[in-house]
ChimeraX commands (.cxc) that place a marker at each C-alpha (Angstrom):
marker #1 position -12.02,-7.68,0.75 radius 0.5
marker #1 position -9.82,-4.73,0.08 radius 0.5
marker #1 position -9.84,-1.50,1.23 radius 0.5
marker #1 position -9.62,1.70,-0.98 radius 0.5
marker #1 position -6.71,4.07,0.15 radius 0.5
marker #1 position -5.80,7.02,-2.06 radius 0.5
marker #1 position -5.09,6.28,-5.61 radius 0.5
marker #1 position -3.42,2.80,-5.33 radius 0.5
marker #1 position -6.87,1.21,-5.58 radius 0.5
marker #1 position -7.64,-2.21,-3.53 radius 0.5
marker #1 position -5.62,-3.76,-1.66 radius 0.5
marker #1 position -5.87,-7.58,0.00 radius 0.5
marker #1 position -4.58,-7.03,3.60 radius 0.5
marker #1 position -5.85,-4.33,4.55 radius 0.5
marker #1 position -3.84,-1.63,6.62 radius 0.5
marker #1 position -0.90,-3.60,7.46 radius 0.5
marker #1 position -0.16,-4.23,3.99 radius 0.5
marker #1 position -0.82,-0.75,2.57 radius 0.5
marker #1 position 1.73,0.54,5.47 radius 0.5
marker #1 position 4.04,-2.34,3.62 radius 0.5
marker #1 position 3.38,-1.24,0.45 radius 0.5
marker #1 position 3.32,2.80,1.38 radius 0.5
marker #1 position 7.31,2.09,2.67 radius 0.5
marker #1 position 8.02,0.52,-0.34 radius 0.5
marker #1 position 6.97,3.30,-2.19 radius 0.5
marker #1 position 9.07,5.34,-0.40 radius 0.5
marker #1 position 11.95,3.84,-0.46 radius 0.5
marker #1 position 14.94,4.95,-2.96 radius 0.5
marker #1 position 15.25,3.76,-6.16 radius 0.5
marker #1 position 18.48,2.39,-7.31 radius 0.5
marker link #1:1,2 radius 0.2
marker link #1:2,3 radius 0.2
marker link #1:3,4 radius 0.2
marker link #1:4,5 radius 0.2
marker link #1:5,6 radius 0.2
marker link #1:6,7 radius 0.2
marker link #1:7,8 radius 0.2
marker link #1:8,9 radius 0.2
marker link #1:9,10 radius 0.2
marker link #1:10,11 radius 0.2
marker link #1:11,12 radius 0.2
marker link #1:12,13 radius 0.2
marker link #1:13,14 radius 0.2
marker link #1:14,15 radius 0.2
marker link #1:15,16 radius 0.2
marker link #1:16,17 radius 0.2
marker link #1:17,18 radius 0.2
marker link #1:18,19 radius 0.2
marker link #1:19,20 radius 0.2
marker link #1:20,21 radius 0.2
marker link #1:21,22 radius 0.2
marker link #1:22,23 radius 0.2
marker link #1:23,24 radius 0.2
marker link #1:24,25 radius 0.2
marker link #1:25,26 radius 0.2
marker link #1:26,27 radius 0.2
marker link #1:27,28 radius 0.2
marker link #1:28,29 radius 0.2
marker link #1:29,30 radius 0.2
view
């Protein structure tokens, strides 16, 4: 079961993981 935040679509985790993936996302690319 995912959940559907913004635009990103479904994610398996839940919160926790979107938080992971939302820092990701935010960090610099190199």
């Amino acid at each position: 079961k995912g959940e559907e935040i913004a635009r990103t679509g479904y994610r398996p985790g839940g919160a926790k993981e979107y938080v992971k993936h939302l820092q990701e996302l935010l960090q610099p690319k190199e």
